[in-house]
C-alpha positions as CSV (number, residue, x, y, z in Angstrom):
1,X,147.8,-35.7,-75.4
2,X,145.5,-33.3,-75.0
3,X,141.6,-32.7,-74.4
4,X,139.2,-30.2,-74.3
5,X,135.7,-29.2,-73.1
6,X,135.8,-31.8,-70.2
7,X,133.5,-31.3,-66.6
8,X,133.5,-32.1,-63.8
9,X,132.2,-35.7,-63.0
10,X,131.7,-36.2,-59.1
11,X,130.0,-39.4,-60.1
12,X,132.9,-41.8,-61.5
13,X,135.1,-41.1,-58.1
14,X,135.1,-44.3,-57.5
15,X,135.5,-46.1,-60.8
16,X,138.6,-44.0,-61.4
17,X,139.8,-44.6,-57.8
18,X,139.4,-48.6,-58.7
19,X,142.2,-47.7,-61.6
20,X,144.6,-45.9,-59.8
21,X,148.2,-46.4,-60.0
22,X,150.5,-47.0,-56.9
23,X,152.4,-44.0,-56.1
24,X,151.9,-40.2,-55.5
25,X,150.0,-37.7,-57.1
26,X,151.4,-33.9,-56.5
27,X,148.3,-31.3,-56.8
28,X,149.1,-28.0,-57.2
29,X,147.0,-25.1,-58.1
30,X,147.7,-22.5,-59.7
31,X,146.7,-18.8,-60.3
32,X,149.0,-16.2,-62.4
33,X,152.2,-18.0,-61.3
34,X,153.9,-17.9,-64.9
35,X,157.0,-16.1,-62.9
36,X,157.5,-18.4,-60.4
37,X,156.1,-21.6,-61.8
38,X,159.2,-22.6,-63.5
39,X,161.3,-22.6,-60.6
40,X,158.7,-24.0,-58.4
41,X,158.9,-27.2,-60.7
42,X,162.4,-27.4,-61.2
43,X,161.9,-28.2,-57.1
44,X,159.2,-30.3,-57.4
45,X,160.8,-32.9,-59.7
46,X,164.0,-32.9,-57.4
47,X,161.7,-33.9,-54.8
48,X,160.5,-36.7,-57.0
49,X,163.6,-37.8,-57.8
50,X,164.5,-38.1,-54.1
51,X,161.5,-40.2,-53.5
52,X,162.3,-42.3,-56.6
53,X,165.4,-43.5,-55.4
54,X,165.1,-43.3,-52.2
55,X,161.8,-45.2,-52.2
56,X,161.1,-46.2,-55.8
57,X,157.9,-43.8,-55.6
58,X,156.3,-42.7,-58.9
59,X,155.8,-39.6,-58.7
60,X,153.1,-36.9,-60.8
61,X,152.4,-33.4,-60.9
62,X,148.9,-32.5,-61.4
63,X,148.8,-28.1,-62.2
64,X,145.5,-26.7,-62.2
65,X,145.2,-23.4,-64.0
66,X,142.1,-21.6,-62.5
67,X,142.0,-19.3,-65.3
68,X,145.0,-17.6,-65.2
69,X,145.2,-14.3,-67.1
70,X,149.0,-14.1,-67.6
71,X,151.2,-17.2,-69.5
72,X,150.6,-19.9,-66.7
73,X,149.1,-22.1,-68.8
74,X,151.4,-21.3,-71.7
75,X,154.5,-22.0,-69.6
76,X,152.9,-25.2,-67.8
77,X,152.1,-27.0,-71.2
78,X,156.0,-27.1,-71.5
79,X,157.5,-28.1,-68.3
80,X,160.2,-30.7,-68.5
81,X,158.9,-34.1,-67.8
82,X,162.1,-35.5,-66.4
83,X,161.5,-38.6,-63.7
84,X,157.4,-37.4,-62.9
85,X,154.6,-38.0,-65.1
86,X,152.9,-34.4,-65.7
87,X,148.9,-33.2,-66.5
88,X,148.1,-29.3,-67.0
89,X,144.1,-29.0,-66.5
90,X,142.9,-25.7,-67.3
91,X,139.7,-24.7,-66.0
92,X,137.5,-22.6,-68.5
93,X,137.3,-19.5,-66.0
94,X,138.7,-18.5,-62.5
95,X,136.5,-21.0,-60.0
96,X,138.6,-20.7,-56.8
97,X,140.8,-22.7,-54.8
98,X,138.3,-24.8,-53.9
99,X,137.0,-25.8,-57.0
100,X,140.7,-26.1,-58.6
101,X,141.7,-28.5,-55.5
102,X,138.8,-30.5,-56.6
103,X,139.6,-30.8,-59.9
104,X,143.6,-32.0,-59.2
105,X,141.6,-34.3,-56.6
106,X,139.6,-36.3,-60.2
107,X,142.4,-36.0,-62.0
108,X,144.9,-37.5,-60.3
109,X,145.5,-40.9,-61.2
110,X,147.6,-41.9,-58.2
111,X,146.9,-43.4,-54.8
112,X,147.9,-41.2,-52.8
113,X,148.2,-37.4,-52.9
114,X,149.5,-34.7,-51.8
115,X,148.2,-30.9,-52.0
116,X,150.0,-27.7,-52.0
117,X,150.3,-23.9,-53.5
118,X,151.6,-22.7,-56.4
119,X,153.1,-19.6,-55.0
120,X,156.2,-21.5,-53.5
121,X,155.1,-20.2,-49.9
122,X,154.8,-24.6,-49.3
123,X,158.3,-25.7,-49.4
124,X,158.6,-28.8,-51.7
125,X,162.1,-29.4,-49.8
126,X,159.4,-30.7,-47.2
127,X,157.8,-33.8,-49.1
128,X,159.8,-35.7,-48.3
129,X,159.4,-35.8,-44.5
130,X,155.7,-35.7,-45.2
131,X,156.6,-38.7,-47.2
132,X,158.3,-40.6,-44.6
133,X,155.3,-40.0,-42.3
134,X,153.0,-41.4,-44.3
135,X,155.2,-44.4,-45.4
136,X,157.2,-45.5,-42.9
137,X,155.3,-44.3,-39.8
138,X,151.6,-45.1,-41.4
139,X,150.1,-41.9,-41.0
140,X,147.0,-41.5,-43.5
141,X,146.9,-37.4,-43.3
142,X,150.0,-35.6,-43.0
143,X,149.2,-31.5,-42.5
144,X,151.8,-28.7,-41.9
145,X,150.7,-26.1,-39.6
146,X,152.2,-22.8,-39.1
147,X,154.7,-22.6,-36.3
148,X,153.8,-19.2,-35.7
149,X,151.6,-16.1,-36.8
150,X,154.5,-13.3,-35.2
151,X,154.5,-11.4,-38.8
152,X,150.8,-10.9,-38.4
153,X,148.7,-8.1,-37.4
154,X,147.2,-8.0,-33.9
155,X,143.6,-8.1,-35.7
156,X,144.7,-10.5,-37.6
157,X,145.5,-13.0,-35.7
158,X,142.5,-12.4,-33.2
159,X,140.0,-13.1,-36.6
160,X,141.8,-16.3,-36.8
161,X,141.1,-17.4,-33.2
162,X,137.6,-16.5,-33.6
163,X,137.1,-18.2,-36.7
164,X,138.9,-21.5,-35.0
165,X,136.9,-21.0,-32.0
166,X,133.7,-20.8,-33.4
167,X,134.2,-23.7,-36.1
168,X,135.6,-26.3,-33.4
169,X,132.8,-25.3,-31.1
170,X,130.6,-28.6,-30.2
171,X,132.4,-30.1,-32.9
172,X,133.0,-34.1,-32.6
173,X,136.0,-33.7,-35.4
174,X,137.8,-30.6,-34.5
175,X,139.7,-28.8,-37.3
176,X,143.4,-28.0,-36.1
177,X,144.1,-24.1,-35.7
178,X,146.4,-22.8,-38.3
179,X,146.3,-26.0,-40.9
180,X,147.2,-25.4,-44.4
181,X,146.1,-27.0,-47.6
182,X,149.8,-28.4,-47.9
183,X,148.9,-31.9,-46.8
184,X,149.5,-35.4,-47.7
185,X,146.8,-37.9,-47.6
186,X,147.3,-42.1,-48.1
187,X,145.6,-44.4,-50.5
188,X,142.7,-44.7,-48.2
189,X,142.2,-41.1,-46.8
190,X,142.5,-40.0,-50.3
191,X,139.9,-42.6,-51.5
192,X,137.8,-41.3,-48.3
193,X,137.8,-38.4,-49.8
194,X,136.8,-38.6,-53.0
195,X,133.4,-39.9,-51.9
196,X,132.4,-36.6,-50.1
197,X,129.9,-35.6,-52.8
198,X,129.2,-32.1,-51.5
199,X,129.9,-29.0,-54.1
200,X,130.3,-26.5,-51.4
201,X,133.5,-27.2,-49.9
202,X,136.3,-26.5,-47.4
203,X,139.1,-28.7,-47.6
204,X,141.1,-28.6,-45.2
205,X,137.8,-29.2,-42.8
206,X,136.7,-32.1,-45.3
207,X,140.5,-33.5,-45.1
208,X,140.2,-33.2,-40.9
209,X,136.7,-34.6,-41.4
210,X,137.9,-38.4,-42.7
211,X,139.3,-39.4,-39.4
212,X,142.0,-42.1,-40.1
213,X,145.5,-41.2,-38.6
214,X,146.7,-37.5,-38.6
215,X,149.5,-35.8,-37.6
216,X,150.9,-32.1,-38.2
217,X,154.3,-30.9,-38.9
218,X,154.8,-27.4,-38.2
219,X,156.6,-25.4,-40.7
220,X,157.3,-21.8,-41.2
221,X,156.4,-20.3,-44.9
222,X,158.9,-18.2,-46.7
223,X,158.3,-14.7,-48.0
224,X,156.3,-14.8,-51.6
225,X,159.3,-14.3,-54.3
226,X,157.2,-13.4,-56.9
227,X,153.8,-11.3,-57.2
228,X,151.3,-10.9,-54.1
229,X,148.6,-13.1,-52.7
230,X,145.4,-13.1,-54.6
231,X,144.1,-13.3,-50.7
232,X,142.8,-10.0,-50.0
233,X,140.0,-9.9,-46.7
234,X,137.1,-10.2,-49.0
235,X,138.5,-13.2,-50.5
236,X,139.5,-14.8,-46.8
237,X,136.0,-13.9,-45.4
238,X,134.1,-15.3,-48.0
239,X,136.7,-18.9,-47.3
240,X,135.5,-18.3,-43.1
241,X,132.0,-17.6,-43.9
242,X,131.8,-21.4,-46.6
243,X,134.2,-23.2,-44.2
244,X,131.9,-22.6,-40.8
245,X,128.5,-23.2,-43.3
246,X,129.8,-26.2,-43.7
247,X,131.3,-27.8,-41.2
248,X,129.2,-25.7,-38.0
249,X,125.6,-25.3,-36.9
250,X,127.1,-22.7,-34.6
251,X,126.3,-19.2,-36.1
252,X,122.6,-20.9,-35.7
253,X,122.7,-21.6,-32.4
254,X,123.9,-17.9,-31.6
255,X,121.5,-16.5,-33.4
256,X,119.2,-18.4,-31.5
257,X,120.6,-17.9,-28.2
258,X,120.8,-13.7,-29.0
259,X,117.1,-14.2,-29.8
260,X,116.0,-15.7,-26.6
261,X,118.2,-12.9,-24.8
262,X,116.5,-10.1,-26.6
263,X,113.2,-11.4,-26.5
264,X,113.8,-11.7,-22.7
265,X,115.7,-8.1,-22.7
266,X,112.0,-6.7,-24.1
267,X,109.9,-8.5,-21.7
268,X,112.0,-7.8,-18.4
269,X,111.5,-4.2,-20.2
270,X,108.3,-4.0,-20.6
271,X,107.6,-5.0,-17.2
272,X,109.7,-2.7,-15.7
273,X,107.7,0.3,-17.4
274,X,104.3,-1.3,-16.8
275,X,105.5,-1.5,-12.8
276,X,106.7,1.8,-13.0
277,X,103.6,3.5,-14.3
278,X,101.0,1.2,-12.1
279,X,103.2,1.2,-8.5
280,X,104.8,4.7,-8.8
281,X,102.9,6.5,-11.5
282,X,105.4,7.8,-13.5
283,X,105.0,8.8,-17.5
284,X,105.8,6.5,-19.7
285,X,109.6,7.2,-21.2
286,X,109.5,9.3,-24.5
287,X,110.1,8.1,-28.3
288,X,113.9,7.6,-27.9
289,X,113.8,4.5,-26.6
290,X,111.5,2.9,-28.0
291,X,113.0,4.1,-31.2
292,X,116.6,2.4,-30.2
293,X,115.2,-0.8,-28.7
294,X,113.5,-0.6,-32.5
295,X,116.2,-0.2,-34.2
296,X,118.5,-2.7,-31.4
297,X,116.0,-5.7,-32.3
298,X,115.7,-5.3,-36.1
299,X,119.2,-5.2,-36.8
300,X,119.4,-8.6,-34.6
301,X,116.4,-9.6,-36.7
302,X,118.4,-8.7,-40.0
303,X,121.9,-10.4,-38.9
304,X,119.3,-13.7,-37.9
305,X,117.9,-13.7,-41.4
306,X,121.2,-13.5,-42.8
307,X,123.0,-16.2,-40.6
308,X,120.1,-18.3,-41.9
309,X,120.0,-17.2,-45.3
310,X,123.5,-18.5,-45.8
311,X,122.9,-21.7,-44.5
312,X,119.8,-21.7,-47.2
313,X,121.7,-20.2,-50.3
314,X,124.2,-23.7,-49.4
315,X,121.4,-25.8,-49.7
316,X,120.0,-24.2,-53.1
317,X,123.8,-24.6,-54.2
318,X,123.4,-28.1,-53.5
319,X,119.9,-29.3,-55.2
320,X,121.1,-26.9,-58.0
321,X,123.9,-29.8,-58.6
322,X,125.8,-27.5,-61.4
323,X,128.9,-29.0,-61.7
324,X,131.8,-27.2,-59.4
325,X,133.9,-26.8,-62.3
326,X,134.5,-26.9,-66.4
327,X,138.1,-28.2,-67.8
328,X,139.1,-26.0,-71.0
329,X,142.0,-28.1,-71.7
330,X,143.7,-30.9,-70.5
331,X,147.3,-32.2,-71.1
332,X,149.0,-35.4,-70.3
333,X,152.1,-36.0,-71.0
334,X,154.5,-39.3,-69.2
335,X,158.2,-38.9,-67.7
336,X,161.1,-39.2,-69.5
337,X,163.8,-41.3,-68.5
């Protein structure tokens, strides 16, 4: 079946929580995957069908189209429903990954979940372990890390550190270095979840945030087979910049510390001129620096303003309450035997 026009509704988590069926809800967004969605599924209900027999699980796949502009959603609405149930929400424009792993997160009508990428670079071969964790060793988050960053640039991994550094620091919940969104969370983490009301959000610090019992598998990502990553450095700085907002008061507290230290800077300055013209009667020093101690303290003024300004447009964001996403479409269909 199908429906349309459908929002966001952060308000009935938990009345649609109270009906959820036993089993596991696959969340996968996507974003002009129509060449590699096909095959991606065609893995994904092998998977299912492993955990079907192995461990009577019932398995669905939630896609969410975030506004594709190729034939994702065209191709999606036909998948084969073989062994997993299967809903295709398309959102009504491109809202990010954020907003798309919210809306698999209402949707999903099972108790526990499990989130990865549409771009096959999160190896459904691996479920299964992730799986086992969960079930037999009663882990309630299950996150894959990257074994390693070697491919990387040099820059590139030295943003990453700094990012890490500066979103663990004097944090009581620290968020593991190098986690991915591919990640398994139990009945209750998943419930846990669903009760963060915030519409500003960064997953995988809100999945760290929950507590319960965690554990990583490392994993190492294949090569994209299809197209490129819609991850250019805008699109990652703007992901650093929401995920320290909101889980760090650190960029505050530097701004505050690099106050007090140029505030001090001036003063021990200014002493050191007035001393210098009273003691030894020297001239006071010319326009050019004064001009670059200007210029030195108003761009620190302007970096302040806009370290703060972020943290304010969050807050506007917030008592704005617009809902994080719309739903254009929505299809349901159940497995065939």
């Amino acid at each position: 079946m199908a429906r349309r026009g459908g929002t966001s509704k952060r308000g009935a988590t938990s009345a649609k929580q109270a009906g959820a069926k036993a089993g596991l809800s696959i969340v996968v967004p996507v974003y002009n995957e129509a060449v590699g969605l096909p095959g991606l599924h065609q893995r994904l209900v092998a998977a299912a069908e492993n955990l079907k027999k192995s461990r009577g699980l019932a398995v669905e796949i939630v896609y969410v189209d975030d506004g594709s502009g190729d034939r994702t959603l065209e191709i999606a609405r036909t998948l084969p429903t073989k062994v997993v149930d299967l809903q295709v929400v398309a959102l009504s424009r491109n809202f990010g990954k954020e907003a798309a792993l919210l809306a698999g997160l209402d949707h999903a009508s099972r108790e526990a979940l499990l989130f990865m990428d549409g771009d096959g670079q999160h190896p459904p071969e691996l479920i299964e372990k992730l799986v086992k964790l969960w079930h037999e060793d009663g882990n309630d988050v299950v996150y894959t890390v990257k074994a390693h960053r070697a491919h990387e640039s040099f820059l590139r991994r030295l943003a990453v550190k700094l990012f890490y550094r500066l979103l663990n620091l004097g944090a009581r919940q620290r968020i593991p270095e190098d986690a991915s969104d591919f990640r398994l969370l139990s009945p209750r983490a998943a419930a846990a979840l669903k009760r963060m009301p915030e519409r500003n959000r960064f997953f995988k610090g809100l999945s760290s945030w929950i507590g319960f019992r965690q554990v990583q598998v490392p994993y190492e990502p294949p090569k994209r087979a299809h197209g490129s990553s819609s991850w250019d450095l805008r699109a990652l700085v703007g992901l650093s910049i929401e995920g320290l907002t909101a889980f760090s008061t650190t960029p505050l507290r530097i701004a505050s510390v690099l106050g007090i230290l140029l505030a001090a800077s001036a003063l021990l300055f200014g002493i050191w001129i007035l001393a210098e013209t009273l003691i030894q009667g020297r001239d006071v020093p010319g326009y050019p620096s004064v001009i670059v101690g200007i210029m030195v303290i108003g761009g620190a003024q302007l970096v302040m303003i806009g370290i703060v300004g972020e943290y304010v447009a969050k807050i506007l964001s917030e008592l704005k309450a617009r809902p994080v996403y719309f739903v254009a479409e929505h299809v349901q269909r159940e497995a065939e035997e």
